[in-house]
LUMMIRO-795115 format. One line per 3 residues: number of its first residue (from 1); their letters; for each residue x negated, z, y of N, C-alpha, C, O. Coordinates in steps of 0.2 Angstrom, whole numbers. Atoms other than C-alpha are relative to their C-alpha. Layout:
NUM> a> X:Z:Y:X:Z:Y:X:Z:Y:X:Z:Y | ...
***
This chain:
1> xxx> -2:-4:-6:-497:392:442:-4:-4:6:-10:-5:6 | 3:4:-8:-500:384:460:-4:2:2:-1:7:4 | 6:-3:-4:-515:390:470:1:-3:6:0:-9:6
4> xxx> 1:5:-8:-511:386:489:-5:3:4:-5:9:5 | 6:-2:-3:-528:386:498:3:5:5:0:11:6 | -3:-1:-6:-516:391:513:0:10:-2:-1:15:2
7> xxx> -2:-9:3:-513:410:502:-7:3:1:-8:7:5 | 9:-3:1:-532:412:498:-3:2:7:-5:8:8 | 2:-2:-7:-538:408:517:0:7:3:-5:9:6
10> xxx> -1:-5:-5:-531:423:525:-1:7:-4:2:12:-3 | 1:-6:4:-538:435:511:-8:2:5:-12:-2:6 | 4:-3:-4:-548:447:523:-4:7:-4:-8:10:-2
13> xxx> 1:-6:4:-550:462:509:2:-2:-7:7:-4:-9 | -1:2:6:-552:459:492:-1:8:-6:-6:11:-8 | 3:-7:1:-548:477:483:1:-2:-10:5:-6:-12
16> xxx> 2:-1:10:-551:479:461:3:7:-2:4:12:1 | 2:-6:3:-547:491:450:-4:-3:-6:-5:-9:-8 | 8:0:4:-563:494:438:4:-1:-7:6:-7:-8
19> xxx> -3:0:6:-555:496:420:3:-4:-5:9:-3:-6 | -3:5:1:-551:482:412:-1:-9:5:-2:-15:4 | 3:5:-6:-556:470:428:-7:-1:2:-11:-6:0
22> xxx> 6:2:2:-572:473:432:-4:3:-6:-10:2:-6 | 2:-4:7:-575:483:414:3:-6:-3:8:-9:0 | -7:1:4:-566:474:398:1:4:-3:3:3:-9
25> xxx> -8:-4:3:-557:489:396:-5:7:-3:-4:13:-4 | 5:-6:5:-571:498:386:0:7:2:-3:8:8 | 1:-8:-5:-572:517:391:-6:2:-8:-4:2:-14
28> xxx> 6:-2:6:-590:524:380:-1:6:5:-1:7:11 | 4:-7:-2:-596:539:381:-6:3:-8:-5:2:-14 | 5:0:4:-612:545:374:0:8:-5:5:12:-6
31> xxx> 0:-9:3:-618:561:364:1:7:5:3:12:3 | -3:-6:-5:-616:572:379:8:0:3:11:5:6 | -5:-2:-2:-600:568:382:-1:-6:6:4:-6:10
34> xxx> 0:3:-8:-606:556:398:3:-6:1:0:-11:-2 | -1:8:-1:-596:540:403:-4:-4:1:-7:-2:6 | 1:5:1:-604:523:401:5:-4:3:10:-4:1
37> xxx> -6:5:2:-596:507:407:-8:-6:1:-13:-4:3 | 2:6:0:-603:489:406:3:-3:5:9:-3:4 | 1:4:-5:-605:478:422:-1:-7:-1:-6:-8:-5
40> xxx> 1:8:3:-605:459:421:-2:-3:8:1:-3:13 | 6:2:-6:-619:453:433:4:-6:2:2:-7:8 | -1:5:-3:-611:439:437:7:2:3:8:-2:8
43> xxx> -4:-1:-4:-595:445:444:-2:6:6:1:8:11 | 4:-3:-8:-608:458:456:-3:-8:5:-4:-8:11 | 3:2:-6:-616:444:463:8:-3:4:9:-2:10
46> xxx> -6:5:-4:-599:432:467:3:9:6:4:9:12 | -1:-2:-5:-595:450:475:-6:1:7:-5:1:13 | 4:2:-3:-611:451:484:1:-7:7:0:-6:13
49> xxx> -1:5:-5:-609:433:492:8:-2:3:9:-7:6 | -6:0:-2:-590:436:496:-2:7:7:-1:5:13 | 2:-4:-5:-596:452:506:-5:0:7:-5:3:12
52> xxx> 4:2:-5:-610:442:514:1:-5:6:-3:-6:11 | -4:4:-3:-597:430:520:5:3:4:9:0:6 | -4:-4:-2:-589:444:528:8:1:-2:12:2:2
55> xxx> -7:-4:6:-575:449:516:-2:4:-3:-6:3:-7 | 0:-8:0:-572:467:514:3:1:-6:9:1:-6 | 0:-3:6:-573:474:496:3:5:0:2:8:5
58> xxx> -1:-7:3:-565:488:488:4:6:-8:9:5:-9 | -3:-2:4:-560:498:474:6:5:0:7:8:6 | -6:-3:-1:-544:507:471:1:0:-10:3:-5:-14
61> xxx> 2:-4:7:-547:516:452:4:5:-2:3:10:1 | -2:-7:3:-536:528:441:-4:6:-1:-2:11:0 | 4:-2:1:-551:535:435:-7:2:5:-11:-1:8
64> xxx> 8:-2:-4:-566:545:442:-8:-3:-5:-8:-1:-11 | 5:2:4:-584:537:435:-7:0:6:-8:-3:11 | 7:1:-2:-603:541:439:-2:-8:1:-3:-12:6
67> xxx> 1:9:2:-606:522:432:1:-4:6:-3:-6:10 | -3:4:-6:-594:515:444:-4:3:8:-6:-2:12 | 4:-4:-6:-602:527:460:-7:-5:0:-9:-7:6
70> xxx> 8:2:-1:-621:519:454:2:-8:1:-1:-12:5 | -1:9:0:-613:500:452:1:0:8:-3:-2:12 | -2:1:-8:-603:502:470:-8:2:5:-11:-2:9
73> xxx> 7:-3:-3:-620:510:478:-3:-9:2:-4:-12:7 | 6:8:1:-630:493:471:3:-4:3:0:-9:5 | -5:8:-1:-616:483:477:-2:0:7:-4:-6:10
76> xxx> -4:-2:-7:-614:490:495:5:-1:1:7:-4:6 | -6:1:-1:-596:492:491:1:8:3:-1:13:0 | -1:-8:-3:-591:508:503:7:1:0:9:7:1
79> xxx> -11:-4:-1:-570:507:502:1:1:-7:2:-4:-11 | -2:-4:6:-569:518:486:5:5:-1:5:11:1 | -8:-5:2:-553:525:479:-1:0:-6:0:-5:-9
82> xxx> 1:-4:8:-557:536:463:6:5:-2:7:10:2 | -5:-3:2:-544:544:454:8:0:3:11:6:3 | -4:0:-4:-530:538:462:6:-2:-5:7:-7:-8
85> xxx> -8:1:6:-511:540:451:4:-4:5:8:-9:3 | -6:8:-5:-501:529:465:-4:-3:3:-7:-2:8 | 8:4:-4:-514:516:469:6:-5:6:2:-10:8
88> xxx> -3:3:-3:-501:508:481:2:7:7:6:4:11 | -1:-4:-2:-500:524:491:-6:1:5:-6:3:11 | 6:0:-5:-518:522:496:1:-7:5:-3:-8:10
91> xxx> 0:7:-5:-514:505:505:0:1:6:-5:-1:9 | 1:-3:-8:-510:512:522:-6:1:2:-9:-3:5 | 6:1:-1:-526:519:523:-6:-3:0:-12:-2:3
94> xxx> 5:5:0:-536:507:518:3:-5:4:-2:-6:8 | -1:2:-6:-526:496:530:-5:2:7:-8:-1:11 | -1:-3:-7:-529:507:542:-9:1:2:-11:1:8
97> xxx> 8:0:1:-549:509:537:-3:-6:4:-8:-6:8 | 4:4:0:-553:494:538:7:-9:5:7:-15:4 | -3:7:-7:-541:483:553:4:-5:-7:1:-10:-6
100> xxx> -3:6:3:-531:472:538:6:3:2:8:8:4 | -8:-2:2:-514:470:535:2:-4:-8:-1:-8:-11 | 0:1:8:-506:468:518:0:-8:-1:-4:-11:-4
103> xxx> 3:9:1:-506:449:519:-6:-2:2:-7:-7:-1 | 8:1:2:-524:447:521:-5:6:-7:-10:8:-6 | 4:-6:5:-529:460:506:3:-4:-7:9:-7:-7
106> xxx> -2:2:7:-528:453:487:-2:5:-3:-6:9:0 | 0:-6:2:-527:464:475:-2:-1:-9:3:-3:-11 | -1:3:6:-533:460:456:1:6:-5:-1:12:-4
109> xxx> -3:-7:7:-527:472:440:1:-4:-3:2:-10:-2 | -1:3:9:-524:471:422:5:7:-4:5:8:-10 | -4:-4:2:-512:486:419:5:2:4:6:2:10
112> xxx> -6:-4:-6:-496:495:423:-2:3:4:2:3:8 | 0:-6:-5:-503:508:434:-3:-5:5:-6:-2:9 | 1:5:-6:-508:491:445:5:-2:4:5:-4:10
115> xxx> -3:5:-3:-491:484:446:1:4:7:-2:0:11 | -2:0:-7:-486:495:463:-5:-3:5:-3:-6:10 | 6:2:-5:-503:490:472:1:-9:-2:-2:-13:2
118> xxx> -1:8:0:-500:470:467:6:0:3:5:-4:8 | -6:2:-5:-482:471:474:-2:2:6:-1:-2:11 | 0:1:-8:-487:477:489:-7:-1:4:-8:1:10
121> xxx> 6:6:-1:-504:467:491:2:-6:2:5:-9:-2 | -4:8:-2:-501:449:501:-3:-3:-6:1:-8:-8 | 0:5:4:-509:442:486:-2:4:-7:-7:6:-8
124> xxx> 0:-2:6:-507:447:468:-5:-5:-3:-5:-11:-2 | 5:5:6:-522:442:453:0:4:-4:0:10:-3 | 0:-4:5:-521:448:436:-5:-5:-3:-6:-11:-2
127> xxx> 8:3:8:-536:444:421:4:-2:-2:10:-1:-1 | -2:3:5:-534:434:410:5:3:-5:11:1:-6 | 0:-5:6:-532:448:396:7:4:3:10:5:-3
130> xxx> -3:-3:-6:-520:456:409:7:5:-8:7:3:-14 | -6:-2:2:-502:467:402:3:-7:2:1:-10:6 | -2:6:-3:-490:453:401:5:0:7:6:-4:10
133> xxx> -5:-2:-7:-478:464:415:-5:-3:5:-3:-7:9 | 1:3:-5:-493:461:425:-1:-8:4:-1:-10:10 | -2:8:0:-494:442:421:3:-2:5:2:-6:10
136> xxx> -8:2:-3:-478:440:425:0:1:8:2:-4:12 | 2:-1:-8:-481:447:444:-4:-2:3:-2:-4:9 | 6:3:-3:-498:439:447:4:-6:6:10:-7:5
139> xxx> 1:6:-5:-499:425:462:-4:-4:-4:-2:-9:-5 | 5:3:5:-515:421:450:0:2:-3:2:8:-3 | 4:-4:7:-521:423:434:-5:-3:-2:-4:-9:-3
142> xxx> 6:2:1:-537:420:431:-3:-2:-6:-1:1:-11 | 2:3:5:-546:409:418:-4:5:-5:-4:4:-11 | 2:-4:5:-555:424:412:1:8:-1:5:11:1
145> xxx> -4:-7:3:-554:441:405:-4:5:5:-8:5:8 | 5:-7:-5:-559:458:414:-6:0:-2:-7:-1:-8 | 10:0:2:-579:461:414:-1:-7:-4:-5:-5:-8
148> xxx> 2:7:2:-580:443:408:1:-4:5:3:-10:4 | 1:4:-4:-583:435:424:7:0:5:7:-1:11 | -7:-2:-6:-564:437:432:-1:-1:7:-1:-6:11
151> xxx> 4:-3:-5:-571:444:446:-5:-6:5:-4:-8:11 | 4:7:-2:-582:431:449:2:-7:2:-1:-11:5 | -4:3:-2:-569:419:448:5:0:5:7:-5:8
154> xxx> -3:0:-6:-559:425:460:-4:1:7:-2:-2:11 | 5:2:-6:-574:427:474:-2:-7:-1:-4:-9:5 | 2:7:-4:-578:409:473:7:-5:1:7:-10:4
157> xxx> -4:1:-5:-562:406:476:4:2:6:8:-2:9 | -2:-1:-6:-558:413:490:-5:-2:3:-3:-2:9 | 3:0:-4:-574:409:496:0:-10:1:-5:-14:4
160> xxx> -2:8:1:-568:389:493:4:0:3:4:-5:7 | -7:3:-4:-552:390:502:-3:4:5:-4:0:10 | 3:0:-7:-560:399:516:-5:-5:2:-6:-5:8
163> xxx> 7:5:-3:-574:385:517:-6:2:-2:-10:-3:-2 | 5:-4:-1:-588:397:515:-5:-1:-5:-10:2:-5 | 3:0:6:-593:391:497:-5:-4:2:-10:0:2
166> xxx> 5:3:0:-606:378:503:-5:7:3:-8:10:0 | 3:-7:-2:-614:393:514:-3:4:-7:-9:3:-9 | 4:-3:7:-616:403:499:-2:-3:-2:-8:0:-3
169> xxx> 5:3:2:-624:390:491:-7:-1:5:-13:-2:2 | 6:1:-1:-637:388:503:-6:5:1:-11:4:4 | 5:-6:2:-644:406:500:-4:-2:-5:-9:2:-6
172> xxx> 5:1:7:-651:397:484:-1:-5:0:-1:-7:-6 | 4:4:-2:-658:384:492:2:-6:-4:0:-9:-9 | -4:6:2:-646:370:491:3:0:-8:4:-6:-11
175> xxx> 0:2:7:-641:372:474:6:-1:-1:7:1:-7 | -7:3:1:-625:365:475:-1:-8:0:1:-12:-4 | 3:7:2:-634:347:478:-5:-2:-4:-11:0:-3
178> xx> 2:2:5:-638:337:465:-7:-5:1:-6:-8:6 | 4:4:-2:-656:326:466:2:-8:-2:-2:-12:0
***
C-alpha cells in the first residue's frame, strides 16, 4: 500500500480507538470486578511528541474505562469520547471542538464498530492485527499490532511527512545523529 507524504501532511487531528489499538484487545478485570488495560509506553511517548508538535489527539472509544481516564490524564489527551455506539456521529463535534475538517483528522481502529468513523475520517489506519473488513478500508495498515507499538508508528509518521521528525529528535539531544 502506497503512503503519499502529501496524505499524512495535512493530518491536523489524530483520533484512536483504545481496544485493540492502543490495548491489544485484552480487557482484565481483577477480583473486584475492576477493569485493568495495558498501555505500551512507547506508543504514549510517539503521542506525546505528535502533541508537542502541535497535533491534536483524541479518543473516540465504545467503551467506558477508569484505566483509559488515568492513561488520557498522563498523556494530556483532553478530546475524550467514552462510550460512544456510532463513533462517526461524534465527528461533527469534534470538528467543531477542535477547528478541523475531515481531511485533516486520521482515524486508526481494528474493528467493525470503527468502520463508520474510518470512512468518514480524511485518512483511514488500521493495526496490523485489524478485522480483515477493516483492512480492506484502511489508507494505512500498520506494521504492528494494536498495544504493540501501532500507535507509535503511526505518530512518527505523520510527524515525517509533516517535517517535524528531526525536531522531536532534538528533545533528546540530537539523537537522531550518529558520531
Amino acid at each position: 500500500m502506497s503512503i503519499t507524504p502529501d496524505r499524512l501532511k495535512s493530518i491536523k487531528l489524530l483520533l484512536l480507538d483504545v481496544d485493540g489499538v492502543l490495548t491489544d484487545g485484552s480487557i482484565i478485570y481483577n477480583d473486584q470486578g475492576e477493569e485493568t488495560k495495558v498501555f505500551n509506553a512507547k506508543d504514549g511517548l510517539g503521542l506525546r511528541l505528535l502533541m508537542e508538535a502541535g497535533i491534536k489527539v483524541g479518543i473516540v472509544t465504545g467503551r467506558r474505562s477508569n484505566a483509559l481516564n488515568h492513561r488520557c490524564k498522563n498523556l494530556g489527551i483532553k478530546i475524550i469520547f467514552e462510550g460512544v455506539s456510532d463513533k462517526s456521529a461524534v465527528l461533527n463535534r469534534i470538528m467543531g471542538e477542535t477547528g478541523t475538517g475531515p481531511e485533516e483528522i486520521a482515524f486508526v481502529g481494528d474493528d467493525l464498530p470503527d468502520l463508520p468513523l474510518m470512512r468518514a475520517a480524511g485518512f483511514s489506519i488500521a493495526v496490523h492485527d485489524a478485522h480483515e473488513t477493516i483492512l480492506k478500508q484502511a489508507d494505512l495498515i500498520t506494521s504492528a499490532n494494536g498495544g504493540r507499538g501501532a500507535v507509535r508508528e503511526v505518530c512518527e509518521l505523520i510527524l515525517k511527512a509533516r517535517g517535524l521528525w528531526e525536531n522531536a529528535l532534538e528533545s533528546f539531544g540530537n539523537a537522531g545523529n550518529k558520531k
